[in-house]
N, CA, C and O atoms as a printed pandas DataFrame, in Angstrom:
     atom_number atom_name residue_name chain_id  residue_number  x_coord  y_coord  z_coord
0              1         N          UNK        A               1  -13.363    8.766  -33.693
1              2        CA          UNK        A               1  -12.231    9.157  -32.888
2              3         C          UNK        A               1  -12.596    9.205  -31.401
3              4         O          UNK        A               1  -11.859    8.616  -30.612
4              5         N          UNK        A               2  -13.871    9.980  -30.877
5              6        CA          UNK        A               2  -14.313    9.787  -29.828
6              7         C          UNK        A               2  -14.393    8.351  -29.116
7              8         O          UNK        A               2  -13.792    8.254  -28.046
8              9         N          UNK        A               3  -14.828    7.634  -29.427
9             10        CA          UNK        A               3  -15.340    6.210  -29.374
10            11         C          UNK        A               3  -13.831    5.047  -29.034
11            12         O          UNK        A               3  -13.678    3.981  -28.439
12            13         N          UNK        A               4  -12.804    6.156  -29.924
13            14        CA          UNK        A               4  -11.439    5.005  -29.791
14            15         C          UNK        A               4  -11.042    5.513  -28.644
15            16         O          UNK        A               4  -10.570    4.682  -27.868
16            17         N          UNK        A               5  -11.096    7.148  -28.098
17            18        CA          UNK        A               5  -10.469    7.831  -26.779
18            19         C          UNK        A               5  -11.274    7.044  -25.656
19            20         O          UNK        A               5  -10.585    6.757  -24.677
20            21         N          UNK        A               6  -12.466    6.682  -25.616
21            22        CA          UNK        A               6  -13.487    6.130  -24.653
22            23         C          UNK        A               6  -13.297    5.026  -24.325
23            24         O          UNK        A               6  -13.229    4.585  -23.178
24            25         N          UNK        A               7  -13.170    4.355  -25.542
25            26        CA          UNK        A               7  -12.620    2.518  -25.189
26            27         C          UNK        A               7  -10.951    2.283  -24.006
27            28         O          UNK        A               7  -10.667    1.604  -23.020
28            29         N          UNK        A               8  -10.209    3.359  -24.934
29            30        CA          UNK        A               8   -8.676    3.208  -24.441
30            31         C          UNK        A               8   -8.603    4.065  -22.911
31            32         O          UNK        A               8   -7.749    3.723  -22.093
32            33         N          UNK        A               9   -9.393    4.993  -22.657
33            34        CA          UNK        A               9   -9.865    5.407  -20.982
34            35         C          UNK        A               9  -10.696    4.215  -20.688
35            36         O          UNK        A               9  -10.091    3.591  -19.816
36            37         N          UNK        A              10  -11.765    3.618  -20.990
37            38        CA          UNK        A              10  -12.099    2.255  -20.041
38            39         C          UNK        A              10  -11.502    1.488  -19.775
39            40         O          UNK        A              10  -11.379    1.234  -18.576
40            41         N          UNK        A              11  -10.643    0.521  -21.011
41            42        CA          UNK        A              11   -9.642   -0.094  -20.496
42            43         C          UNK        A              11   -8.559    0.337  -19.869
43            44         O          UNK        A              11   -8.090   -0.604  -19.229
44            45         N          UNK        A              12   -7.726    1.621  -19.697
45            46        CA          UNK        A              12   -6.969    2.263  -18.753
46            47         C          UNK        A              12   -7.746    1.367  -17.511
47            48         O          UNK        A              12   -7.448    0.283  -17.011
48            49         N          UNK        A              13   -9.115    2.512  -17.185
49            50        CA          UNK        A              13   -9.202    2.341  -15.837
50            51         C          UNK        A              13   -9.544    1.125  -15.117
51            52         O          UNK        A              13   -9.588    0.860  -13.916
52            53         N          UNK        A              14   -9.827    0.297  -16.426
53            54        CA          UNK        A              14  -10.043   -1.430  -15.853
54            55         C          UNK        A              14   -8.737   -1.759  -15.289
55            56         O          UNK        A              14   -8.579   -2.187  -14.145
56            57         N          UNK        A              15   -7.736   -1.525  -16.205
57            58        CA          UNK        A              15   -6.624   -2.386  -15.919
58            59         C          UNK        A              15   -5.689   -1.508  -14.573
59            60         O          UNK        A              15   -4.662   -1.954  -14.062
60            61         N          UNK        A              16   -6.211   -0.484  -14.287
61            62        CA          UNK        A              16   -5.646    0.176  -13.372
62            63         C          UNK        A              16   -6.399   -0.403  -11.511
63            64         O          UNK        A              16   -5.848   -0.539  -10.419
64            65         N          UNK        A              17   -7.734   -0.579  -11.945
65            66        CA          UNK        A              17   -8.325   -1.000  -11.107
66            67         C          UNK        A              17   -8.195   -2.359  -10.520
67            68         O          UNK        A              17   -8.493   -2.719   -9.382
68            69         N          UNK        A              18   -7.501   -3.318  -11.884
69            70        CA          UNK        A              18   -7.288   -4.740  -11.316
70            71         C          UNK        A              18   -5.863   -4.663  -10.577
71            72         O          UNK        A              18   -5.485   -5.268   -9.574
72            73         N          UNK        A              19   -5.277   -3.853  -11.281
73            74        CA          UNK        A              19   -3.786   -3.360  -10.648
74            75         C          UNK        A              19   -3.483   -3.315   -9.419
75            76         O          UNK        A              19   -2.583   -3.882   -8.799
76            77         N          UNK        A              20   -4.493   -2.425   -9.007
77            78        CA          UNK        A              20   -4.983   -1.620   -7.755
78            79         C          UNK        A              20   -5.439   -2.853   -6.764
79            80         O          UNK        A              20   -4.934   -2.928   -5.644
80            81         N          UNK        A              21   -6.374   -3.782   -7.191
81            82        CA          UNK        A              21   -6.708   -4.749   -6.446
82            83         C          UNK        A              21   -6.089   -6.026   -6.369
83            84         O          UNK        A              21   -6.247   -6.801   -5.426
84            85         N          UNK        A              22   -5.400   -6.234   -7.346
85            86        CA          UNK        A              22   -3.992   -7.127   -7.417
86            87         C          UNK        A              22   -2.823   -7.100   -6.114
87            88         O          UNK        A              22   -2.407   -7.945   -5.321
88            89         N          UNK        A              23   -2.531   -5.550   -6.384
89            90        CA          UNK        A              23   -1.502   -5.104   -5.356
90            91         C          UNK        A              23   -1.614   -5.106   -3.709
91            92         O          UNK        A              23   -0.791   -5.467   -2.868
92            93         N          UNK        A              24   -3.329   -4.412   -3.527
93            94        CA          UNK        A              24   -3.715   -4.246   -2.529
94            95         C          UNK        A              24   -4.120   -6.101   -1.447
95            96         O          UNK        A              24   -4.416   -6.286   -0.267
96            97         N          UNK        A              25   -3.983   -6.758   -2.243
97            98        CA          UNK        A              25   -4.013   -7.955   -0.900
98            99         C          UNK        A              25   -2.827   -8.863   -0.259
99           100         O          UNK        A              25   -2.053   -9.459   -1.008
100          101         N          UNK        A              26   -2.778   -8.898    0.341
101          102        CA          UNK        A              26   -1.761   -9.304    1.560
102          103         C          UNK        A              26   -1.105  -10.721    1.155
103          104         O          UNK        A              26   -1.742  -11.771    1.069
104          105         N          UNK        A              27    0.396  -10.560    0.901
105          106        CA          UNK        A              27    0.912  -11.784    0.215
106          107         C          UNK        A              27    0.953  -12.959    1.662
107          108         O          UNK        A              27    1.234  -12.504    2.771
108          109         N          UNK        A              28    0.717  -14.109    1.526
109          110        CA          UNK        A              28    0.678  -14.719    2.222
110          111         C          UNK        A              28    1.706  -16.459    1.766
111          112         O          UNK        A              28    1.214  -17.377    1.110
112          113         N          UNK        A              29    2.709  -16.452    2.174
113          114        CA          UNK        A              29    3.772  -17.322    2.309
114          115         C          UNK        A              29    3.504  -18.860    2.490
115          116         O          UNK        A              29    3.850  -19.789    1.761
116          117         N          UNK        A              30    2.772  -18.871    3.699
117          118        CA          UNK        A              30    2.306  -20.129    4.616
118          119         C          UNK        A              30    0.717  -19.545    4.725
119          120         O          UNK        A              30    0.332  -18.445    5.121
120          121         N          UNK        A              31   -0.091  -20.757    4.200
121          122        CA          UNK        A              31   -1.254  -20.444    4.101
122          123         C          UNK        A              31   -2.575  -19.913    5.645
123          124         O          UNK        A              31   -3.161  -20.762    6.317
124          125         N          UNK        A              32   -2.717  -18.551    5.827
125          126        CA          UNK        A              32   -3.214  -18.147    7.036
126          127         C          UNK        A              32   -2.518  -17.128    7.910
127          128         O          UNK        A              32   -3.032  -16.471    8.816
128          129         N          UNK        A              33   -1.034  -17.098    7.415
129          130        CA          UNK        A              33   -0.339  -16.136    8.143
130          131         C          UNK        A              33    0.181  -15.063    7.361
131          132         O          UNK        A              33    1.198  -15.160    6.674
132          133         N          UNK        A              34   -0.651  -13.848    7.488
133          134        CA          UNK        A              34   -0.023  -12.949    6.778
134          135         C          UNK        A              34    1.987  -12.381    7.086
135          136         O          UNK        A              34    2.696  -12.318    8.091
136          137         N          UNK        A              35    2.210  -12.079    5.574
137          138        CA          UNK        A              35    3.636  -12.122    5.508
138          139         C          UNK        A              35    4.374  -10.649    6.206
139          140         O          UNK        A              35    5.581  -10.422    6.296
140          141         N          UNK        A              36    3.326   -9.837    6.615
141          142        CA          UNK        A              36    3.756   -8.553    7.160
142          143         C          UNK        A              36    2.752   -7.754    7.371
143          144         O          UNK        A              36    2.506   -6.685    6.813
144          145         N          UNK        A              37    1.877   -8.578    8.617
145          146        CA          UNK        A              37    0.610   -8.073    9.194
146          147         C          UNK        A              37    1.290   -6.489    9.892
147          148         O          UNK        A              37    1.055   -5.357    9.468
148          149         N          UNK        A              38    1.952   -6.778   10.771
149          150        CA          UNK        A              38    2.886   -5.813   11.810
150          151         C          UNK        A              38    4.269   -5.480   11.470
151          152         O          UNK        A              38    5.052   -6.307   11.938
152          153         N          UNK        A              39    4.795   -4.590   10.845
153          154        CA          UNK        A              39    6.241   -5.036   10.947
154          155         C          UNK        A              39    6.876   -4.863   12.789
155          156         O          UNK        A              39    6.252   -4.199   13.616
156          157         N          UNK        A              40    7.922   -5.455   13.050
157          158        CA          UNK        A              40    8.680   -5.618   14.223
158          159         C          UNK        A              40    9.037   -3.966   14.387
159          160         O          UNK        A              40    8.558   -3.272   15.284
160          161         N          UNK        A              41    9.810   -3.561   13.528
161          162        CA          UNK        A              41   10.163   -2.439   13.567
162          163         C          UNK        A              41    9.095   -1.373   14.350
163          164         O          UNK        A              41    9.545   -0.358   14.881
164          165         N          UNK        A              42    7.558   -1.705   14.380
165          166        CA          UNK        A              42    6.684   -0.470   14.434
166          167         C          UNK        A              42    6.653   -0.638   15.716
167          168         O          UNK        A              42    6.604    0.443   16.302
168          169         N          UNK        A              43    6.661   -1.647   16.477
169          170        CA          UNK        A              43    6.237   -1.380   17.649
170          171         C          UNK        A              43    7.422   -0.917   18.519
171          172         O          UNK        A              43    7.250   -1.182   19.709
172          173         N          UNK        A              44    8.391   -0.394   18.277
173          174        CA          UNK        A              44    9.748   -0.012   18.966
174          175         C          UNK        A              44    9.182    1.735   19.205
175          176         O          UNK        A              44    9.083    2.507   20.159
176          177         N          UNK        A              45    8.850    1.777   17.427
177          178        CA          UNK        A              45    8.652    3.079   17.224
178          179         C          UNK        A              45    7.219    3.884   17.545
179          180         O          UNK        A              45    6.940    5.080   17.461
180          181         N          UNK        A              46    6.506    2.832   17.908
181          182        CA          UNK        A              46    5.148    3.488   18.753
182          183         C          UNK        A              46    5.495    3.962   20.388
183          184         O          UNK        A              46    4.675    4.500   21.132
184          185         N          UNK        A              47    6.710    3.671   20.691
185          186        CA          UNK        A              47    7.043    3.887   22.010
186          187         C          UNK        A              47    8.368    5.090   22.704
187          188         O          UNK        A              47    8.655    5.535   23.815
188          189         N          UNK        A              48    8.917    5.243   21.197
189          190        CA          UNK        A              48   10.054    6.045   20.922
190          191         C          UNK        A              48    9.280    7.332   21.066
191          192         O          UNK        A              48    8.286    7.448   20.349
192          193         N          UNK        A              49    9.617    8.401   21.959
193          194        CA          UNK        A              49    9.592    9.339   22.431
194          195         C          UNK        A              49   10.681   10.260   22.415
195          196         O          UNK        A              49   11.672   10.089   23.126
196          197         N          UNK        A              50   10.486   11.680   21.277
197          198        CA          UNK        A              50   11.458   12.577   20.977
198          199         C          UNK        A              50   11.637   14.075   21.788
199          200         O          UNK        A              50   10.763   14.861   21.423
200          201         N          UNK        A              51   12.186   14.409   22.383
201          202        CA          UNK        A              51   12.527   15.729   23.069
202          203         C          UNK        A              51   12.904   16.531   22.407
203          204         O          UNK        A              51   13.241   16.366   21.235
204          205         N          UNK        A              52   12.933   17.855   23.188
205          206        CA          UNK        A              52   13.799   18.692   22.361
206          207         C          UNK        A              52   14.007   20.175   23.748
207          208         O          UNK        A              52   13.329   21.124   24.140
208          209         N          UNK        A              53   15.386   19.555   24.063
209          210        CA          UNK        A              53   16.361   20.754   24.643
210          211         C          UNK        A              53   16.449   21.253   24.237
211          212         O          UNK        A              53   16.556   20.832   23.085
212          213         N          UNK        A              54   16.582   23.201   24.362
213          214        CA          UNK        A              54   16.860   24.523   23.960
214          215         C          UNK        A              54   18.283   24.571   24.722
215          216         O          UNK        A              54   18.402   24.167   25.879
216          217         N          UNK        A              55   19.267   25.058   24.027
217          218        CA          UNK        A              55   20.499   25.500   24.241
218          219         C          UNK        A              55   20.558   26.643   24.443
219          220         O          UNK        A              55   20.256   27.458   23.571
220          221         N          UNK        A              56   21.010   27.029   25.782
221          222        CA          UNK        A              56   21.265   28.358   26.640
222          223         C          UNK        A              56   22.632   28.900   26.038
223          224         O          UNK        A              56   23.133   29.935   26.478
C-alpha cells in the first residue's frame, strides 16, 4: 500500500513539474519574437500616478 501511495506522489509531482515547465515558456507566433514580452498596457501604467485629496 505504501509503495502504491509513493509511485502515485512521484508521478503527481512529475507530471506537475512538466506542467509547470510546459506552461512556463514563452509562446512564440513568428519564430524569435516573443508573443507578449511587454504588454502595451504596462507601460501607460508605470507612469500613471495616483493622488489623493482630503475633503474639507
Amino acid at each position: 500500500m505504501k509503495v502504491k501511495v509513493a509511485i502515485i506522489a512521484l508521478l503527481a509531482f512529475v507530471g506537475l513539474f512538466l506542467l509547470n515547465k510546459s506552461m512556463n515558456e514563452k509562446k512564440e507566433y513568428i519564430p524569435g519574437i516573443p508573443a507578449s514580452d511587454t504588454p502595451t498596457a504596462a507601460a501607460v501604467r508605470e507612469k500613471f500616478t495616483v493622488g489623493f485629496l482630503p475633503v474639507t
